[in-house]
PyMOL Python script that loads the backbone (N, CA, C, O; Angstrom):
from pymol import cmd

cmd.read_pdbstr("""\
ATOM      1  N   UNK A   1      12.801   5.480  -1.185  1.00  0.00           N
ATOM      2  CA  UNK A   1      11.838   4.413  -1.391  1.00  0.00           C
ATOM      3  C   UNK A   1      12.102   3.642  -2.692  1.00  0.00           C
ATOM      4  O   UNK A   1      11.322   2.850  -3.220  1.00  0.00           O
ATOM      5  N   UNK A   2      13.192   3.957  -3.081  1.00  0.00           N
ATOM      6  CA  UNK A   2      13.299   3.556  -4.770  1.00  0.00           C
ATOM      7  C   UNK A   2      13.800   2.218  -4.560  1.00  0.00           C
ATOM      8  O   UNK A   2      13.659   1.423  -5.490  1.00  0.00           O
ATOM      9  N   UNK A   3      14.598   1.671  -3.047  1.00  0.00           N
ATOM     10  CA  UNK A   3      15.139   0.639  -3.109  1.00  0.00           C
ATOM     11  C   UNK A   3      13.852  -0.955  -3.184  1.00  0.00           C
ATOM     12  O   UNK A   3      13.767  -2.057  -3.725  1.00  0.00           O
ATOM     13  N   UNK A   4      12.983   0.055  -2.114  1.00  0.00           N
ATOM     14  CA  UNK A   4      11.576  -0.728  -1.857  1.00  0.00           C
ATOM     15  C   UNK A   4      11.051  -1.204  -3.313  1.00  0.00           C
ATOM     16  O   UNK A   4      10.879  -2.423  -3.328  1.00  0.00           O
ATOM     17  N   UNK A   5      10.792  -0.656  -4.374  1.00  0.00           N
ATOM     18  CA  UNK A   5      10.275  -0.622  -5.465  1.00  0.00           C
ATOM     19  C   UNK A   5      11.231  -1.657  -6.184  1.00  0.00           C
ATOM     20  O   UNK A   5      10.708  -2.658  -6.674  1.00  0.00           O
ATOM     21  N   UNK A   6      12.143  -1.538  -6.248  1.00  0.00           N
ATOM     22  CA  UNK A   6      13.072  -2.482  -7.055  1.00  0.00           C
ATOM     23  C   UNK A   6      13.052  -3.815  -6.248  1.00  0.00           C
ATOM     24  O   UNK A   6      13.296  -4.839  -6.886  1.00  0.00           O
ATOM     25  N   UNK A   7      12.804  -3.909  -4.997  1.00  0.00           N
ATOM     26  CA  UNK A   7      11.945  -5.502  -4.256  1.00  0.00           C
ATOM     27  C   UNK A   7      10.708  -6.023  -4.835  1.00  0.00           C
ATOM     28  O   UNK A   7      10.234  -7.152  -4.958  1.00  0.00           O
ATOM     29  N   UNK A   8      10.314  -4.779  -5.169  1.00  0.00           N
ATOM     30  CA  UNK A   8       8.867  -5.568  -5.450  1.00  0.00           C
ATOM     31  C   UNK A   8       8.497  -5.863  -6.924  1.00  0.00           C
ATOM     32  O   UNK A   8       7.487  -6.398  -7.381  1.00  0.00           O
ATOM     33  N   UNK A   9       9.522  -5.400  -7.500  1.00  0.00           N
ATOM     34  CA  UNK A   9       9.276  -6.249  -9.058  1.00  0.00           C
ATOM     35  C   UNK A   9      10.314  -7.123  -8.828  1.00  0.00           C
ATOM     36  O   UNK A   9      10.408  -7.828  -9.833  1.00  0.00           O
ATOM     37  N   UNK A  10      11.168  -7.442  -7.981  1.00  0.00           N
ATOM     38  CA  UNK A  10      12.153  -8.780  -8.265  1.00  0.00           C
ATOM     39  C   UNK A  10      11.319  -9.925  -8.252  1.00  0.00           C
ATOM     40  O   UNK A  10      11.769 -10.857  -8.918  1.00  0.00           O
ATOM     41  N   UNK A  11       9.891 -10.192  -7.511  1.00  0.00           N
ATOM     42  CA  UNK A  11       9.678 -11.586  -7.201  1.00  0.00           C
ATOM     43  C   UNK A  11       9.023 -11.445  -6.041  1.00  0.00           C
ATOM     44  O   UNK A  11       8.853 -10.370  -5.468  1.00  0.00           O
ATOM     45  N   UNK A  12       8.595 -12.645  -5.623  1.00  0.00           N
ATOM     46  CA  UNK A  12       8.147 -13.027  -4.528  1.00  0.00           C
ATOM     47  C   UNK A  12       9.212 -12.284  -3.249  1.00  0.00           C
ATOM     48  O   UNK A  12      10.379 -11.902  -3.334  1.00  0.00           O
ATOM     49  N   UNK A  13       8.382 -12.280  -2.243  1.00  0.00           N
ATOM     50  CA  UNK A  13       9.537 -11.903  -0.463  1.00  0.00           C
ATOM     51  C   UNK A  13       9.852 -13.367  -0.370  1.00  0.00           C
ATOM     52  O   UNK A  13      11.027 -13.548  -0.048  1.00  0.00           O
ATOM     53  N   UNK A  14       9.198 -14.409  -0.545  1.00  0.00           N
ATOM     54  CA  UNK A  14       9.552 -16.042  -0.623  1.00  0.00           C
ATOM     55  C   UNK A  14      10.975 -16.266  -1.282  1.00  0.00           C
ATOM     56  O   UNK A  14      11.992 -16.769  -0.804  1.00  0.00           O
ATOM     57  N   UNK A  15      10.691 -15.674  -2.666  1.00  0.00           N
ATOM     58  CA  UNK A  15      11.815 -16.265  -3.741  1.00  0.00           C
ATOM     59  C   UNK A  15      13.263 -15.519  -3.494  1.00  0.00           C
ATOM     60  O   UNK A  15      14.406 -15.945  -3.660  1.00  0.00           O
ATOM     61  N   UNK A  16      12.754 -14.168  -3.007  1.00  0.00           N
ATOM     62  CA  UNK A  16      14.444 -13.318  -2.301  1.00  0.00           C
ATOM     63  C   UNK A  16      14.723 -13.142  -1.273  1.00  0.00           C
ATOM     64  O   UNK A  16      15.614 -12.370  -0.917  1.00  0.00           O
ATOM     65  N   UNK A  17      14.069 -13.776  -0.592  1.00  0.00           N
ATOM     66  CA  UNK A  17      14.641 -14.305   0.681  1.00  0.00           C
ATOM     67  C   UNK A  17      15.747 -15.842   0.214  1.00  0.00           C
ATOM     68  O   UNK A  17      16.958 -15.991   0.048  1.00  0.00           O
ATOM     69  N   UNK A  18      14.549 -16.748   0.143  1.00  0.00           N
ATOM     70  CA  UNK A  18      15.332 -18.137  -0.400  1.00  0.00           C
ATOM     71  C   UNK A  18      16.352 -18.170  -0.939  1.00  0.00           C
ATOM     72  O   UNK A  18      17.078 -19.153  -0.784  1.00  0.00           O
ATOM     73  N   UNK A  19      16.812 -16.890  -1.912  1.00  0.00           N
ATOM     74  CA  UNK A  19      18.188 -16.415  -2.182  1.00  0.00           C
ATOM     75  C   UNK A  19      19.130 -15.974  -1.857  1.00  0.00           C
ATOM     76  O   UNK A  19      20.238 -16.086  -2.382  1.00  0.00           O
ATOM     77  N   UNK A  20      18.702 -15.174  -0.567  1.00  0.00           N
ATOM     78  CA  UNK A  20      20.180 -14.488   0.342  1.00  0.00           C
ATOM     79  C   UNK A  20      20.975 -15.206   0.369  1.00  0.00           C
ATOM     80  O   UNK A  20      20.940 -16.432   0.263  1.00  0.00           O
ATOM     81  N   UNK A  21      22.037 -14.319   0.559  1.00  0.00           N
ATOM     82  CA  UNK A  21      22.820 -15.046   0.814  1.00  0.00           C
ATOM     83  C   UNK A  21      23.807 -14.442   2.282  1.00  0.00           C
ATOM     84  O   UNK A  21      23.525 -13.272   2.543  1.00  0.00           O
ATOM     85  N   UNK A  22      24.492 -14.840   2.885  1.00  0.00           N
ATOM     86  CA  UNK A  22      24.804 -14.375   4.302  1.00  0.00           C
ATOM     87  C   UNK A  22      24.982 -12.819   4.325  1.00  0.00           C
ATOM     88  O   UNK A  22      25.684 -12.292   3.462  1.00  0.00           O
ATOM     89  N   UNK A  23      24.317 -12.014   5.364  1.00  0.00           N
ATOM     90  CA  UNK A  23      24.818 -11.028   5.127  1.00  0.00           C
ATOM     91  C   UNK A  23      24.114 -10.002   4.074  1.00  0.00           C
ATOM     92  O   UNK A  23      24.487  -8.845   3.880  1.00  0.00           O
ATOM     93  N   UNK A  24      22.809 -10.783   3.305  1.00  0.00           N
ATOM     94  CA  UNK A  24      22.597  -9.856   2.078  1.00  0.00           C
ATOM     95  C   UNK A  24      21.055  -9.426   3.023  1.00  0.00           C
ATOM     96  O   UNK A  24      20.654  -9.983   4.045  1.00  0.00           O
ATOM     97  N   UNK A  25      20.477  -8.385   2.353  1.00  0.00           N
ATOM     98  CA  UNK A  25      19.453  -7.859   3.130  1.00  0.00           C
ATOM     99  C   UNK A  25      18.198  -7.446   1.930  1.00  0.00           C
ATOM    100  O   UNK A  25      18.356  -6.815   0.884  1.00  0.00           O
ATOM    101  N   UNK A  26      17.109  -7.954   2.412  1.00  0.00           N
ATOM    102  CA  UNK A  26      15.483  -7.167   1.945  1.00  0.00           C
ATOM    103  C   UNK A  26      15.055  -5.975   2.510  1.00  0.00           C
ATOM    104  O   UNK A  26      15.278  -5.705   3.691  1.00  0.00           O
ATOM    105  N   UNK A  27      14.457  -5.242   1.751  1.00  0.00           N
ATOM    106  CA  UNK A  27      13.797  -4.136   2.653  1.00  0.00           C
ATOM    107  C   UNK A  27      12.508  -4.395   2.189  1.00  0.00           C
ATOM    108  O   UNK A  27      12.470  -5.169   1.233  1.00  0.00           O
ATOM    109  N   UNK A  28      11.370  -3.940   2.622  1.00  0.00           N
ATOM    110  CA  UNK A  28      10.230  -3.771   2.136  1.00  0.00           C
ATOM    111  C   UNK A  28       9.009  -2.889   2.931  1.00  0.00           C
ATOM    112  O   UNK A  28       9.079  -2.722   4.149  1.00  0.00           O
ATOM    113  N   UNK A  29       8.119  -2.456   2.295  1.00  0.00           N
ATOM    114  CA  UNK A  29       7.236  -1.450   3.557  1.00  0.00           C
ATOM    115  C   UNK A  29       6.574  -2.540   4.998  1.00  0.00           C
ATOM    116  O   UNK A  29       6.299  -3.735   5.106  1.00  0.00           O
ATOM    117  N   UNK A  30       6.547  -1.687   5.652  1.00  0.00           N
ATOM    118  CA  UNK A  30       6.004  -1.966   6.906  1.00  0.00           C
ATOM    119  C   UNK A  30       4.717  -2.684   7.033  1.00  0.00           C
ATOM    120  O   UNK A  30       4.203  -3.126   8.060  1.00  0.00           O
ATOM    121  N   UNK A  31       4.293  -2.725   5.841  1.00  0.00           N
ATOM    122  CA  UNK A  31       2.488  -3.004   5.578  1.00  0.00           C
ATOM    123  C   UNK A  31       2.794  -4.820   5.204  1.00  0.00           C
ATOM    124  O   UNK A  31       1.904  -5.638   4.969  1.00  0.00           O
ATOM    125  N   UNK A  32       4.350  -5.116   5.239  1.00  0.00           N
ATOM    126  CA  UNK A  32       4.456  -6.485   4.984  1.00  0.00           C
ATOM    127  C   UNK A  32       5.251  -7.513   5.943  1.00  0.00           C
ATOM    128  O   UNK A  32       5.739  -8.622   5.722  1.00  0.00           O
ATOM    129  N   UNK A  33       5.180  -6.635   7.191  1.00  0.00           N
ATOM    130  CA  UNK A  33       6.130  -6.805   8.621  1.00  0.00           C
ATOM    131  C   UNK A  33       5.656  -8.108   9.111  1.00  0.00           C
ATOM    132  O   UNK A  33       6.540  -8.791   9.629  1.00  0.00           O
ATOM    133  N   UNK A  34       4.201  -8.740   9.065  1.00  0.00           N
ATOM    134  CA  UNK A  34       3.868  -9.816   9.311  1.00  0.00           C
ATOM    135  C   UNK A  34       4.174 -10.953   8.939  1.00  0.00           C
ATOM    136  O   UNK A  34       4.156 -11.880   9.748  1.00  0.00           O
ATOM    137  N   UNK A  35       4.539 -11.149   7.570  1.00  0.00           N
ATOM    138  CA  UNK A  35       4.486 -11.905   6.474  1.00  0.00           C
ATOM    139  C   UNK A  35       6.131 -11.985   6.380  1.00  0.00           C
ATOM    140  O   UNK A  35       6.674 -13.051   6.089  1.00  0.00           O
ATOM    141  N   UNK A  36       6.872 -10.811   6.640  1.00  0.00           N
ATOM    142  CA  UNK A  36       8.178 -11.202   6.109  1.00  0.00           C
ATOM    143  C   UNK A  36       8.694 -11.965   7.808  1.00  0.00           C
ATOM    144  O   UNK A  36       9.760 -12.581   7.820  1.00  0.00           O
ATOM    145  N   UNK A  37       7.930 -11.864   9.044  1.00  0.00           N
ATOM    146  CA  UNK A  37       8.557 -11.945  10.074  1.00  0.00           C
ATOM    147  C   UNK A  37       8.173 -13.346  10.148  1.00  0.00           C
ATOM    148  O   UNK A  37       8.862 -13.895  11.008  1.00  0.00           O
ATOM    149  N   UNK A  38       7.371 -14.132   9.611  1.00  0.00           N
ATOM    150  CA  UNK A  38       6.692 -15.282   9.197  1.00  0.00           C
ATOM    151  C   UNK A  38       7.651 -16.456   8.181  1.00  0.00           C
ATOM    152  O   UNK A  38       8.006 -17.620   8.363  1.00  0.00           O
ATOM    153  N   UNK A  39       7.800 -15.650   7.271  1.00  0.00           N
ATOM    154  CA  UNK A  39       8.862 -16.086   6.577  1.00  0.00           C
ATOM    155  C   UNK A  39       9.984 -16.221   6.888  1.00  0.00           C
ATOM    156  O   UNK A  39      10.526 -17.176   6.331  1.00  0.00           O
ATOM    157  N   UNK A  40      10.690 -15.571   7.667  1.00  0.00           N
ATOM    158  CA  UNK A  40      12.228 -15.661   8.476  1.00  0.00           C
ATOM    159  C   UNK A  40      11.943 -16.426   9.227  1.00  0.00           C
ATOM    160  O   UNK A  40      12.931 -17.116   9.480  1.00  0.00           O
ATOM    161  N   UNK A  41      10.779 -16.833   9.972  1.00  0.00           N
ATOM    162  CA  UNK A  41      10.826 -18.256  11.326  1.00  0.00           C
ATOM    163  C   UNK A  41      10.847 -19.001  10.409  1.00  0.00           C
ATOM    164  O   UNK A  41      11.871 -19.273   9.782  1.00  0.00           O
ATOM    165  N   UNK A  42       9.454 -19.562  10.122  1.00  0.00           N
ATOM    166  CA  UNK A  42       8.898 -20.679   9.001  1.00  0.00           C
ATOM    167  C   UNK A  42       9.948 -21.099   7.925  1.00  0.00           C
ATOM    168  O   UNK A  42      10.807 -21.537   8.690  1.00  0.00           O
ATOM    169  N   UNK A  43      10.141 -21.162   7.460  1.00  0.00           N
ATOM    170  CA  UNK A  43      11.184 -21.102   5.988  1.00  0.00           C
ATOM    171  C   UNK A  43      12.452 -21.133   6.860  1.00  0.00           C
ATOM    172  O   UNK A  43      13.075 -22.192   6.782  1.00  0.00           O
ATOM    173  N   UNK A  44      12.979 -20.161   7.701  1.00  0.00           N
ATOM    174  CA  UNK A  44      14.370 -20.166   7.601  1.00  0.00           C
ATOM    175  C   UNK A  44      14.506 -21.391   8.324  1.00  0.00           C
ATOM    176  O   UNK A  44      15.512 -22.039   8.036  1.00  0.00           O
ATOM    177  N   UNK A  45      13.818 -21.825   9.107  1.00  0.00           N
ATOM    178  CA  UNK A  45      13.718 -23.119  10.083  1.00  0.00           C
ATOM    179  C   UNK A  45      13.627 -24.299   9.134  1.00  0.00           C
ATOM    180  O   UNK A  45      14.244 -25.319   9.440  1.00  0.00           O
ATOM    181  N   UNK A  46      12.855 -24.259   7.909  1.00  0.00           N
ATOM    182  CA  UNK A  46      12.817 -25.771   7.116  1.00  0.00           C
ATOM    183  C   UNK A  46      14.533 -25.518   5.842  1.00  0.00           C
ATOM    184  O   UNK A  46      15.021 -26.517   5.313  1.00  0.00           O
ATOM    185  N   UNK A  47      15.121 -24.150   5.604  1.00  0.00           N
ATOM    186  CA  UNK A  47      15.918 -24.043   4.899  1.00  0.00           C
ATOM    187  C   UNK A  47      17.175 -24.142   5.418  1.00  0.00           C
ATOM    188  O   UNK A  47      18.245 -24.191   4.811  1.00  0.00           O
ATOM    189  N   UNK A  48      16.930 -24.171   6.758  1.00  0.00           N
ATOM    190  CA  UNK A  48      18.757 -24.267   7.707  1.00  0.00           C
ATOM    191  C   UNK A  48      19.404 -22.690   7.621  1.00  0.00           C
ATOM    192  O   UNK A  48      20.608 -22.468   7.496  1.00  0.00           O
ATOM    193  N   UNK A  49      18.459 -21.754   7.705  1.00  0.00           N
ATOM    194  CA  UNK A  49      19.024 -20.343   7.161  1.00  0.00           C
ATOM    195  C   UNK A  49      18.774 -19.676   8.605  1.00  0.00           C
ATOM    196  O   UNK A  49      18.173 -20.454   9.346  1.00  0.00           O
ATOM    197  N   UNK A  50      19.050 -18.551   9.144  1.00  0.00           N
ATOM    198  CA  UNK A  50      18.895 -17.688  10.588  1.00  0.00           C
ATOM    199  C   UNK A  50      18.935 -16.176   9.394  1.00  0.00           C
ATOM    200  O   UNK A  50      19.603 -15.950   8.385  1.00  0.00           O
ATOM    201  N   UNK A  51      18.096 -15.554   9.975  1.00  0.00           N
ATOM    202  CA  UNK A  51      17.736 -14.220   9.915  1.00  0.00           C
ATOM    203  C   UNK A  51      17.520 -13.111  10.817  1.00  0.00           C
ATOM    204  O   UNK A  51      16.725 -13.225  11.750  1.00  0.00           O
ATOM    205  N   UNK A  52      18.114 -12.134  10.627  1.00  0.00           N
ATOM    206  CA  UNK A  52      17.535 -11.099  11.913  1.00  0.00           C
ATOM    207  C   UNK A  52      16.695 -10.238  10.898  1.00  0.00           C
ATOM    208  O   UNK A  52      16.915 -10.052   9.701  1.00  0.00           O
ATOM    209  N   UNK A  53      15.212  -9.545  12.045  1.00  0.00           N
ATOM    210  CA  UNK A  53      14.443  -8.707  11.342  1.00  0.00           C
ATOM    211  C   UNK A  53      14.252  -7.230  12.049  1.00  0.00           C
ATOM    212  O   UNK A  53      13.814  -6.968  13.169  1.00  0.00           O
ATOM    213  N   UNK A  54      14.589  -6.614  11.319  1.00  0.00           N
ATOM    214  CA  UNK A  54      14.589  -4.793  12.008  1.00  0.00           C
ATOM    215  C   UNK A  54      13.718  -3.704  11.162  1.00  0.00           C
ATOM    216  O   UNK A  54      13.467  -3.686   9.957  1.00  0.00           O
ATOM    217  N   UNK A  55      13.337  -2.789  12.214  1.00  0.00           N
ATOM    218  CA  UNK A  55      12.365  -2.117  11.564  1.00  0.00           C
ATOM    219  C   UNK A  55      12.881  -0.767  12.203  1.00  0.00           C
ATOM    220  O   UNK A  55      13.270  -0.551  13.351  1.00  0.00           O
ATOM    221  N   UNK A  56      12.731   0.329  10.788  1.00  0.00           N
ATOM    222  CA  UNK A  56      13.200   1.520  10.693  1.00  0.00           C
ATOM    223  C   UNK A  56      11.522   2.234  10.723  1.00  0.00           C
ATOM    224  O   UNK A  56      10.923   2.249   9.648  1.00  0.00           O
ATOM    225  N   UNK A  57      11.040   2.626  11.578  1.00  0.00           N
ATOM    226  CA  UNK A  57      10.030   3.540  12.176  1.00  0.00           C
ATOM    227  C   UNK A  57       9.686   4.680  11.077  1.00  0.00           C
ATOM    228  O   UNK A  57       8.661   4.550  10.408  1.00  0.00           O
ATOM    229  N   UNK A  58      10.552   5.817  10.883  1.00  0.00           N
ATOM    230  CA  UNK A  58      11.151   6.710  10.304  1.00  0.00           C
ATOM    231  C   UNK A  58      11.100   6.323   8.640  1.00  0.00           C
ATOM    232  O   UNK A  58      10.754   7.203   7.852  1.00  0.00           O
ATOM    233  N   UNK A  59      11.323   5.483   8.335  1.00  0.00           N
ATOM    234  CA  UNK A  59      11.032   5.227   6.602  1.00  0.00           C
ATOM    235  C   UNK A  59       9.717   4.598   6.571  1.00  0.00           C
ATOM    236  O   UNK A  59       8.983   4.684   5.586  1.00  0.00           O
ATOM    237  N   UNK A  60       9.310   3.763   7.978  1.00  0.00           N
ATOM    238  CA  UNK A  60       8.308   2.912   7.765  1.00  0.00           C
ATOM    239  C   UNK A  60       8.721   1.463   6.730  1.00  0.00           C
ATOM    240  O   UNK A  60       7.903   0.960   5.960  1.00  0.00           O
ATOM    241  N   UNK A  61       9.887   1.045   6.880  1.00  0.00           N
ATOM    242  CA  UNK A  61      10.253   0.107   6.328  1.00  0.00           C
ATOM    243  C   UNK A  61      10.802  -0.895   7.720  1.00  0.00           C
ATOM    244  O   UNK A  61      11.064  -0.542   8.871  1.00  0.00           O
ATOM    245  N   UNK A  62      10.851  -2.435   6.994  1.00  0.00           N
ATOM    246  CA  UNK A  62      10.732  -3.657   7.479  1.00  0.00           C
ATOM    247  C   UNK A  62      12.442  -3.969   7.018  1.00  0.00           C
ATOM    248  O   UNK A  62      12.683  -3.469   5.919  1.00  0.00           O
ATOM    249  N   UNK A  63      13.868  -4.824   7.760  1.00  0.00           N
ATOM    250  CA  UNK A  63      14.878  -5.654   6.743  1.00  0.00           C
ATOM    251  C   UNK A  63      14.957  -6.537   7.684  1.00  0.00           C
ATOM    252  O   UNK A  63      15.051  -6.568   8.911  1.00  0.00           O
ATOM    253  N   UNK A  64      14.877  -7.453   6.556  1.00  0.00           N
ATOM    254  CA  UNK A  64      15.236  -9.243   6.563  1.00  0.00           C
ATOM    255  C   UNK A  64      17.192  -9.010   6.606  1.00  0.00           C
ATOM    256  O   UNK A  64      17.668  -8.202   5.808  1.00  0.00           O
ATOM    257  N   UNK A  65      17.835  -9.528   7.259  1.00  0.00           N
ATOM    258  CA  UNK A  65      19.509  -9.752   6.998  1.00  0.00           C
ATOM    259  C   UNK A  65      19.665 -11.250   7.196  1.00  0.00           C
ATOM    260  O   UNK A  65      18.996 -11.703   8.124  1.00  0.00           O
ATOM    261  N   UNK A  66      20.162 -11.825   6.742  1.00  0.00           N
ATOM    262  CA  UNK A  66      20.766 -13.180   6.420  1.00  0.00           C
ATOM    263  C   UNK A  66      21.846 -13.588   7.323  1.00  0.00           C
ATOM    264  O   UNK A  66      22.795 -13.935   6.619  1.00  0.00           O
ATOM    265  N   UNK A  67      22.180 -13.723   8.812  1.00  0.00           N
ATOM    266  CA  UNK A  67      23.108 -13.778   9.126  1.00  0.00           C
ATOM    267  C   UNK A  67      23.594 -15.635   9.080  1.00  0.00           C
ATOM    268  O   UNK A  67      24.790 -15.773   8.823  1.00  0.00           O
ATOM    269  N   UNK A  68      23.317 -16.114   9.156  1.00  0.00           N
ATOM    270  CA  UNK A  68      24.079 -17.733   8.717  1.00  0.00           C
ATOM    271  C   UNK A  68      23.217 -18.766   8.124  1.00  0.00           C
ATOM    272  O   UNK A  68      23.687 -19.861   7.817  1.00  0.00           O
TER     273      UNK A  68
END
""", "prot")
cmd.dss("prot")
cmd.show_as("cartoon", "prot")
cmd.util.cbc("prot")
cmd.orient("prot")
């Protein structure tokens, strides 16, 4: 969970997302699955960005990946 923690003092899920870069990935808890799945339509649609979003059951974690 230590990776989760080091997301959540970087910044906004807005501001590191807006930063990926192809290929780079967010994790964050499951309690924010709405909001980040929101953000990958919304945003990636006005930024010209595509995202895939997957969810690991088992950690109870949410990842954003950056694919183009």
């Amino acid at each position: 969970m230590k990776k989760i923690e080091e997301n959540q003092q970087k910044g906004s899920l807005l501001g590191q997302l807006s930063s990926l870069e192809i290929d780079g990935q967010l994790t964050v808890p499951v309690s924010r699955a709405s909001y980040l799945r929101s953000i990958c339509s919304g945003f990636g649609l006005e930024w010209g960005k595509k995202f895939s979003v997957s969810t690991n059951r088992e950690q109870r974690t949410i990842t954003a990946t950056r694919i183009s």
